[in-house]
C-alpha positions in Angstrom: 105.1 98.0 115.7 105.2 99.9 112.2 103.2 97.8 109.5 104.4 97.2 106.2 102.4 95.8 103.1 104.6 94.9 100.3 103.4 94.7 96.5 104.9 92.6 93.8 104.6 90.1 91.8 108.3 89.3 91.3 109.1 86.6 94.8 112.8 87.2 94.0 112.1 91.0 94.8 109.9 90.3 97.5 112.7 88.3 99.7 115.5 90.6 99.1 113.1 93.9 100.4 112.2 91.4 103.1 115.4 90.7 103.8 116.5 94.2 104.5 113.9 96.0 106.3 113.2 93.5 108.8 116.8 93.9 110.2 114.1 96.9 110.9 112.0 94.7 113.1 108.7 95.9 111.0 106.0 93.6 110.5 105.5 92.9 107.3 102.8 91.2 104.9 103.5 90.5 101.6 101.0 90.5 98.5 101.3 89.3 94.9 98.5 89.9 93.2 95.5 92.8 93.4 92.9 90.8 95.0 95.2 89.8 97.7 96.7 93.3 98.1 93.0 94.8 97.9 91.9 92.6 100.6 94.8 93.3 103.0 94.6 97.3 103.1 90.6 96.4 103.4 91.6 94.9 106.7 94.4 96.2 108.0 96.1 99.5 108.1 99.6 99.4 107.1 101.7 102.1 108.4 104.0 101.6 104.7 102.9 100.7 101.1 106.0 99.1 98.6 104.1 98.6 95.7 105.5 97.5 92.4 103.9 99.8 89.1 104.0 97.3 86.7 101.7 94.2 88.1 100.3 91.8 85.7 96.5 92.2 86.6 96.5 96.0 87.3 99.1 98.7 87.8 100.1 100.0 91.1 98.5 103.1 90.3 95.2 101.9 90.3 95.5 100.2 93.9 97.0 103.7 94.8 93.5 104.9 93.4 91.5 102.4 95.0 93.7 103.2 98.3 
């Protein structure tokens, strides 16, 4: 099954990306924040990345970076 990690802050976002791709029956985690995003591509590998640029602690480039 294709694994998807999904990274934004904004929960409205998050459910309606949710909503459409798992009519794709993907797995999918969903992270909020850069410690929680961090720690799930630590332990996991996710076949997909949606990450949001513009997060409050650190921008999505960075966790591309630290990818």
């Amino acid at each position: 099954m294709t694994k998807v990690l999904i990274i934004d802050d904004d929960n409205q976002r998050t459910r309606e990306i949710c909503s459409e791709i798992k009519k794709d029956n993907l797995d999918i985690e969903v992270a909020s924040n850069k410690h929680d995003a961090l720690t799930k591509m630590t332990h996991t590998q996710f076949d997909l990345v949606i990450l949001d640029i513009m997060l409050p602690e650190i921008d999505g480039i960075e966790i591309l970076k630290q990818m």
